[in-house]
KOLNU-183218 format. One record per residue (C-alpha): x, y, z. Coordinates in steps of 0.2 Angstrom, whole numbers, plus 5000, padded with zeros to 4 digits. Layout:
BEGIN
XYZ
...
***
This chain:
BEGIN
489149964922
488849784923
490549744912
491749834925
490649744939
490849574931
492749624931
492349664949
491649494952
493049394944
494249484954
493349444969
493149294965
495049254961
495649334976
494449204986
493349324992
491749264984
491149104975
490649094957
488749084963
488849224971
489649314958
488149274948
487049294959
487449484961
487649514945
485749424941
485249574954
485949724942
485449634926
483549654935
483949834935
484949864953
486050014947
487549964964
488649944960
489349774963
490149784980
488549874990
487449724982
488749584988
488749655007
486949675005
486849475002
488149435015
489349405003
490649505010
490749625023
491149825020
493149755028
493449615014
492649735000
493949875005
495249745007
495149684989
495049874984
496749914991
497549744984
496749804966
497549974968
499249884972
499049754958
498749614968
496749574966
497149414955
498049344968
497349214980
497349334997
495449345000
495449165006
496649175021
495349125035
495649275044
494249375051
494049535040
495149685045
496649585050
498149655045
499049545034
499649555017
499349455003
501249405003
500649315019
498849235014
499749055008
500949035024
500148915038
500049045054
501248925063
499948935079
***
């Protein structure tokens, strides 16, 4: 499981969601023999709340988790698309 959760991590990562230290840091936690899966270990942390974690799910089911769409500054749950992450709000 720990290949298709790193997958998980860079994904994360990429999309802005997650640092590279956190990354590892969740992954050190299933190398220790926590069978999560990636995700519930990350939220766990603080790493991500159980919005952004579904958020990157549906951009990965579009296609879209390698895009930079995690790091938009908006509070989890808001409804814009990854088409939108890199345009100033205009506010």
């Amino acid at each position: 499981m720990i290949e298709s959760d790193s997958m998980t991590g860079d994904g994360l990562v990429k999309a802005g969601f997650i640092d590279q230290e956190q990354m590892e840091q969740v992954l050190a936690k299933q190398r220790s023999g926590d069978d999560r899966r990636f995700g519930a270990i990350a939220i766990e942390f603080g790493f991500l709340t159980d919005d952004q974690m579904m958020r990157y799910l549906e951009m990965w089911a579009r296609g879209e988790s390698g895009s930079e769409a995690g790091d938009t500054g908006q509070s989890p749950g808001q409804d814009s698309g990854p088409d939108d992450a890199s345009q100033p709000s205009g506010d």
